[in-house]
C-alpha positions as CSV (number, residue, x, y, z in Angstrom):
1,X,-108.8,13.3,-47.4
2,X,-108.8,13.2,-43.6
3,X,-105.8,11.1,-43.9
4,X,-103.6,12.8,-46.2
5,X,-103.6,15.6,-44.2
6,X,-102.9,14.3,-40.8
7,X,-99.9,12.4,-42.3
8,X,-98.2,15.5,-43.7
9,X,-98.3,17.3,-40.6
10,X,-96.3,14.9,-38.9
11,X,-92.0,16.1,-39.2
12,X,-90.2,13.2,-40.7
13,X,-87.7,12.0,-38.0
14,X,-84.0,11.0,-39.1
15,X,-82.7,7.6,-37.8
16,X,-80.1,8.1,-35.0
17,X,-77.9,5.3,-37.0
18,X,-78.0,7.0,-40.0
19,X,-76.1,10.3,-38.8
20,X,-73.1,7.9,-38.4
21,X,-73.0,6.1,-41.5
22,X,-72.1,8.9,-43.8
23,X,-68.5,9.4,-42.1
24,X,-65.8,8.0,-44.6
25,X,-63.4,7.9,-41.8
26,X,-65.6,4.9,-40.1
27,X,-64.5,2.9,-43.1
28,X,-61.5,1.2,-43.3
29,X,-61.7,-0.2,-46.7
30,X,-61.6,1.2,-50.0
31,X,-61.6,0.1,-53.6
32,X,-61.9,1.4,-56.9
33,X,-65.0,0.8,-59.2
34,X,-64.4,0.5,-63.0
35,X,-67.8,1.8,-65.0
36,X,-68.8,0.0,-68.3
37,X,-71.3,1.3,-70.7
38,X,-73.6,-1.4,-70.3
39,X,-74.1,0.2,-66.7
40,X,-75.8,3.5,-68.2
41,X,-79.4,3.5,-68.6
42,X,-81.2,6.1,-71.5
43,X,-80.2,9.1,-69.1
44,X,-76.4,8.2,-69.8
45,X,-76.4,7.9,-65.8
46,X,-75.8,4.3,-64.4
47,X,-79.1,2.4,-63.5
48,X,-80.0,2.0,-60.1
49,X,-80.1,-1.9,-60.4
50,X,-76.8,-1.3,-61.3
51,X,-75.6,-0.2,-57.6
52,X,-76.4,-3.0,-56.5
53,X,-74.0,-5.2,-58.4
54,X,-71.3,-2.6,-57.1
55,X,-72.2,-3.3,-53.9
56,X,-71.3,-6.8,-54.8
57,X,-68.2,-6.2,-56.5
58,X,-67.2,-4.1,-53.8
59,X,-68.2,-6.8,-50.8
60,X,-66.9,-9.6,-52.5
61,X,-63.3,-7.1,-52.5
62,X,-63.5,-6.5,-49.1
63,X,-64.1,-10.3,-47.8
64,X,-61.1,-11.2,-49.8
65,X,-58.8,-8.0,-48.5
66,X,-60.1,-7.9,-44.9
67,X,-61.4,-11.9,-43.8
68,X,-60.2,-14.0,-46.4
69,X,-63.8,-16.0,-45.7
70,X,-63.6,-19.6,-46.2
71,X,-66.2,-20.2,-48.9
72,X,-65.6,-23.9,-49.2
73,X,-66.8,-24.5,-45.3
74,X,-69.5,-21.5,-44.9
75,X,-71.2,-19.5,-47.3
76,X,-73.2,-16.5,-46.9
77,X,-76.6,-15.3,-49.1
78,X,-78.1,-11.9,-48.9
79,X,-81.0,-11.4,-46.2
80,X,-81.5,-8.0,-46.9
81,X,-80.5,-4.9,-49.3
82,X,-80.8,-1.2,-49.1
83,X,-79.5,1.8,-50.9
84,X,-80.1,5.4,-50.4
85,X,-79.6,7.3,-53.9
86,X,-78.2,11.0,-53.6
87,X,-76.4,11.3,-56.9
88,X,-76.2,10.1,-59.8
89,X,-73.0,8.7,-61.5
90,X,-71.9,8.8,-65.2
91,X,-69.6,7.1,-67.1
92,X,-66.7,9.6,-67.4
93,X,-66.8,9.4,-63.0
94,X,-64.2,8.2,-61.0
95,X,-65.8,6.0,-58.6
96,X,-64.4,4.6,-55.3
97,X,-66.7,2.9,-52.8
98,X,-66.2,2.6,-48.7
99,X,-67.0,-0.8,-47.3
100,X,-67.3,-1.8,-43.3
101,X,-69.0,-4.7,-41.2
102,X,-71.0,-2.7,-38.9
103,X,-72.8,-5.3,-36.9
104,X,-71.8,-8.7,-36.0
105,X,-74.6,-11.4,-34.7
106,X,-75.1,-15.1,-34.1
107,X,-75.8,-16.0,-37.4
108,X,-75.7,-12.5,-39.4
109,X,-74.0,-9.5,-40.0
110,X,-74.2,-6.5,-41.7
111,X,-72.5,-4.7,-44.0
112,X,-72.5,-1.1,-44.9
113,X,-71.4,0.4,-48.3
114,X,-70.7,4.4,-49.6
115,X,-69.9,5.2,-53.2
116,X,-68.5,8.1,-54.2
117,X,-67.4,9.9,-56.9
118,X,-64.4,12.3,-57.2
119,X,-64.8,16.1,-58.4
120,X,-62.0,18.1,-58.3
121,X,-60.2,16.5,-55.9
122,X,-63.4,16.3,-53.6
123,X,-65.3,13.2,-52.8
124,X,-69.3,13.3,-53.8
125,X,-71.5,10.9,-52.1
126,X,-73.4,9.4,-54.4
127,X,-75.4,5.9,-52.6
128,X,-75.4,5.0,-49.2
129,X,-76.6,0.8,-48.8
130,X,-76.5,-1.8,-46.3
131,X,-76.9,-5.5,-46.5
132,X,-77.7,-8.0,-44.1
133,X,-75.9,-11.0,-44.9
134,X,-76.6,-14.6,-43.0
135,X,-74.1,-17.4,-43.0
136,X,-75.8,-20.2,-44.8
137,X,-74.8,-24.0,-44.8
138,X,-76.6,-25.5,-47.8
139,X,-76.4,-28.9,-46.9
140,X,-78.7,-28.8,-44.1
141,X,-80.8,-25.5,-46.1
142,X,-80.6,-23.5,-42.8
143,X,-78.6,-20.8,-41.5
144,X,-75.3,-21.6,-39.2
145,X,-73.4,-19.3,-37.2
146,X,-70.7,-17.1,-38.2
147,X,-67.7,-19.4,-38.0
148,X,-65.3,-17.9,-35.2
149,X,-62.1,-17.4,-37.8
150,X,-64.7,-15.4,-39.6
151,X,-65.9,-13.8,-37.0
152,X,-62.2,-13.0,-35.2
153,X,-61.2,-11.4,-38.7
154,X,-64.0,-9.0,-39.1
155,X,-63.6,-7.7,-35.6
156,X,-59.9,-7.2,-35.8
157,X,-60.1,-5.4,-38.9
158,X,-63.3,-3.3,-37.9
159,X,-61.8,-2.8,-34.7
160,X,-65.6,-3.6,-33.2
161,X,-66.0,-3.5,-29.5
162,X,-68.6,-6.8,-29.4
């Protein structure tokens, strides 16, 4: 019992990074997300597995709009994945989702993702999420390091400062 109450007296402190990452204009990619009905759960609101796979769709939009990667010399798997809920989404929504590399590494990078929905003419933010992703060269079963073409092309479009 000791416990539960010295834990509860301590103020939750936000993260200095995450003050930053709500700010649409930080992103300079957007594309559209098309719902299905297999997306819903019993609520009639999509499933939080679901956003995930968005994340996807939407990463795998922004490689091909802002770095053309080069899948047939480097690949990339998923390190890590993160998503903040804040509201939910239904099927009659109008979804959009923000997508920006945020940090650039060695042999990783990370990518961070908003979706949104539209209400009268306003945009709701409805996940915020983050994945680290590590180039990967599956011949040798090892991570490699972010080719430079790659590399060149996500800091020209992000306009990073490395």
């Amino acid at each position: 019992m000791f416990f539960k109450t010295f834990w509860r007296k301590k103020e939750k402190q936000q993260d200095k990074k995450s003050e930053k990452f709500g700010n649409l204009d930080s992103f300079k990619y957007k594309t559209n997300l098309e719902l299905r009905f297999a997306d819903l759960d019993v609520m009639g609101h999509v499933n939080n597995a679901i956003y995930f796979t968005y994340m996807e769709i939407g990463r795998t939009k922004y490689w091909k709009h802002a770095i053309n990667w080069d899948w047939q010399s480097t690949d990339v798997v998923i390190g890590q994945a993160s998503i903040d809920y804040i509201a939910p989404i239904f099927l009659e929504d109008k979804v959009s989702m923000y997508v920006r590399t945020s940090r650039i590494g060695n042999k990783s990078f990370d990518l961070e993702y908003l979706i949104v929905k539209t209400v009268n003419g306003k945009e709701i933010l409805c996940s915020k999420g983050k994945t680290v992703c590590v180039t990967f060269d599956y011949a040798t079963k090892s991570p490699t390091a972010i080719p430079d073409k790659e590399r060149s092309k996500m800091i020209e479009f992000e306009q990073l400062s490395v």
